[in-house]
N, C-alpha and C positions, 0 to 999 in steps of 0.2 A: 237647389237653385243654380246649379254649376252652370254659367257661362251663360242664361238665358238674358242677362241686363243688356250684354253688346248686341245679341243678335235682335232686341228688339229695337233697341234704337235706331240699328241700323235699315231695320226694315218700315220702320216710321217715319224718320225723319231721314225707327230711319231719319237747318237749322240758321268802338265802330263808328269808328267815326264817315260820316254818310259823306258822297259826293255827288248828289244828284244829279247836278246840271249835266254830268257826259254821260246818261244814260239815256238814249234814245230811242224807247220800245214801250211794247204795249203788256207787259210780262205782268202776271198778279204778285210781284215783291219787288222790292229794289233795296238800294243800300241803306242800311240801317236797320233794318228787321231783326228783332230780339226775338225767339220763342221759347218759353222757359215750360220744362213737363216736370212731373211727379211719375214715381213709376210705382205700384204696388204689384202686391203680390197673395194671393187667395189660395189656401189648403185647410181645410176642415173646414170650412162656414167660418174661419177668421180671415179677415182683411186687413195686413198692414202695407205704410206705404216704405218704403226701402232704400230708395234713391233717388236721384235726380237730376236733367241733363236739359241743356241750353244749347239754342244753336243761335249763332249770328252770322248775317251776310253781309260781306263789304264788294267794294267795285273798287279797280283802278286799270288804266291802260288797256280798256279793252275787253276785261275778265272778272266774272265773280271770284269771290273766295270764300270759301265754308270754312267756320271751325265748331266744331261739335263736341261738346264734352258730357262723359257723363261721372257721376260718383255714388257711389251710395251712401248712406247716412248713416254719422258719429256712432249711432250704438248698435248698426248693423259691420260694422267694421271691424267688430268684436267674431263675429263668424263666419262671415265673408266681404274681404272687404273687395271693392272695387273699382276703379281707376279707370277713365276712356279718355284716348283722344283721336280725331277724325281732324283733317284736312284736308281738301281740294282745291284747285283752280282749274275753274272752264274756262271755254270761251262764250261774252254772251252771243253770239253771232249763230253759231255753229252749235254751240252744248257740248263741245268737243274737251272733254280735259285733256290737261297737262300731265298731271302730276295730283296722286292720291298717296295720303300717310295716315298709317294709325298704330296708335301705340296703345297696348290694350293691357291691363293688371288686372285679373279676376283672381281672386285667392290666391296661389299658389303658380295659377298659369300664367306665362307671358307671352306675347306677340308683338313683333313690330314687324308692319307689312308696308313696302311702297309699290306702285304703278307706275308705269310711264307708261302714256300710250303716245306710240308711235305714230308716223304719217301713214304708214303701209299698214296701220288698222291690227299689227300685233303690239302687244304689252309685256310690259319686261316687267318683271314680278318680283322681287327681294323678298323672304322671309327671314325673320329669326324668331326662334322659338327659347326664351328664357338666357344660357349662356351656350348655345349650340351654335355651331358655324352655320354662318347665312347661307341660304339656299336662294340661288339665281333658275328662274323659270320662265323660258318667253312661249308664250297664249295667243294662239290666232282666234284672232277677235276678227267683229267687225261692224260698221260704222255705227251699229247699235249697240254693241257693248259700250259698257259703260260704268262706274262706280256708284254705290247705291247712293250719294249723294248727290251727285249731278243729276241721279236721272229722278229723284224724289224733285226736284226743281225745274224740270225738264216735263213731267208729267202734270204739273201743277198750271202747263199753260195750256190744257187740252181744254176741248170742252164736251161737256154730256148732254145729248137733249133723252129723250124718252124712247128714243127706238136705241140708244147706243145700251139701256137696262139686260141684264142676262148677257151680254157679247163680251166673251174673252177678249183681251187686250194684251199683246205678250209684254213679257219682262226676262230682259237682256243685260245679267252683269255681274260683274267681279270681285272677288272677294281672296284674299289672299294666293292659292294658288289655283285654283277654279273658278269658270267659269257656267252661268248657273242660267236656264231656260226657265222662266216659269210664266206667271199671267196673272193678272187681277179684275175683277166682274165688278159694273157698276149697280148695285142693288136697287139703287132709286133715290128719295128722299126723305129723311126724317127727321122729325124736332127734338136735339139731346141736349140734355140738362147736365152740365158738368159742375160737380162739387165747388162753390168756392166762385164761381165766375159767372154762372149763368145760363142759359138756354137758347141755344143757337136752330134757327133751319140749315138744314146738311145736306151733305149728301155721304149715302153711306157706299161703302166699295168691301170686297173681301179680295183677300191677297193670298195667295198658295205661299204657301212656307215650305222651307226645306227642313226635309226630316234628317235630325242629325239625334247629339248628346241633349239636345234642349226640347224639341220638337219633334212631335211623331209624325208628323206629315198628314196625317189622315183628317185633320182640322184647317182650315182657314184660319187667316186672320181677319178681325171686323175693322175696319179703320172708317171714322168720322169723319166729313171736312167740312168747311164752310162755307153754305152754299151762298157765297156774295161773288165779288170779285179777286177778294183775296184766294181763296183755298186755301185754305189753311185748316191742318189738321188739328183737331180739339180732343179726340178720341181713343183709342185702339185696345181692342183685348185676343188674347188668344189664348187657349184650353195647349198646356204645356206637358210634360211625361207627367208628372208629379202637380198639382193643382194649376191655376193659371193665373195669371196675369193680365196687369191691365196699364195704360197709361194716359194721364188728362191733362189739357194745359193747365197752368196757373199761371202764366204772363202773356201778353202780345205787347209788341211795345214794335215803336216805328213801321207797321202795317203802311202798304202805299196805298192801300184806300179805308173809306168807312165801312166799319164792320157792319153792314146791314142788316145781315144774318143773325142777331143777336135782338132776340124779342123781348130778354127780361132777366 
């Protein structure tokens, strides 16, 4: 299961105290948005669930801010344990961040990666790997690069009608010391039943993965959203080297509108 928890969060959600009144748009979230997931994991026809990650959005001065966390659970921690943590601040105006941090403990590996993206559209990259001397690496980006957080928020204010079905869409963005091209297809719409909450109208989308330590590349991912005004994803599974994986919500809490989408 080496290192598949962060990359799926991150390609999900990939998430408080609220200040409404200085938000002045027409965005499917605002401040206060709680999303709470479950994440499981499938090898042999067994299905357990593993861990668990929340994301909350705040607003002030101009700017969202993400924090994203994930952990895995008490008696998986016994053989891999794991730790996440994800910050951003954009701008809402522009989707433009600041400043991306994540501090990442999967077993034995560690990471702390930050971002600055600059005005002239390059990012200045920090890693540390465990107790190793930080490594400095600036990335020409450009006005579409982005951190998979900002742009999982940024994506959420698109809209799909039925000719947009089968049309690649690219995906622009950063992640420690890469920079990564890929694309996500909008499949259509369907009605998914999630454990524990209920049965939404969606829409579904697949997402090209990067083949790395986790993921062989030669599969998509399926990601579920909901097809109301929110968007908001309920969903996601992807076929990983070794069995696959899956993740469902089990919370919304502070939604800036009625979940519609929700039949029963």
């Amino acid at each position: 299961m080496k290192r598949f928890f962060v990359y799926l969060i991150i390609n999900l959600t990939v998430f408080s105290s609220a200040i409404f009144s200085q938000e002045k748009n027409n965005y499917p979230f605002h401040s206060g948005e709680r999303l709470d997931f479950v994440m499981n994991y499938t090898w042999g026809g067994v299905i357990t669930d593993v861990g668990s990650a929340t994301c909350n959005l705040t607003y002030s001065d101009g700017n969202y801010n993400v924090l994203l966390t994930g952990r895995s659970f008490k008696f998986f921690d016994m053989f891999f344990k794991v730790r996440e943590r994800f910050e951003v601040k954009f701008s809402e105006k522009t989707f433009r961040p600041s400043r991306f941090h994540r501090e990442a403990a999967e077993g034995k590996y560690r990471m702390n990666n930050t971002l600055i993206f600059n005005p002239d559209y390059t990012i200045s990259s920090r890693t540390q790997k465990r107790d190793k001397p930080a490594v400095d690496t600036l990335l020409k980006g450009t006005s579409n690069t982005l951190d998979l957080l900002t742009l999982f928020f940024k994506y959420r204010t698109m809209e799909f009608a039925e000719s947009s079905v089968g049309v690649k869409k690219p995906l622009e963005f950063v992640i420690d010391k890469e920079i990564y091209n890929l694309y996500f297809i909008y499949l259509g719409k369907e009605n998914k039943k999630i454990i524990g909450v209920g049965t939404f109208r969606t829409m579904k989308f697949a997402a090209k993965v990067v083949a790395g330590n986790v993921f062989d590349g030669k599969e998509d991912m399926l990601i579920w959203v909901t097809d109301d005004r929110n968007k908001i994803p309920v969903f996601f599974e992807s076929p990983i080297i070794v069995g696959k994986v899956q993740g469902r919500i089990t919370g919304i809490t502070g939604n800036k509108y009625p979940l519609t989408s929700k039949i029963k």
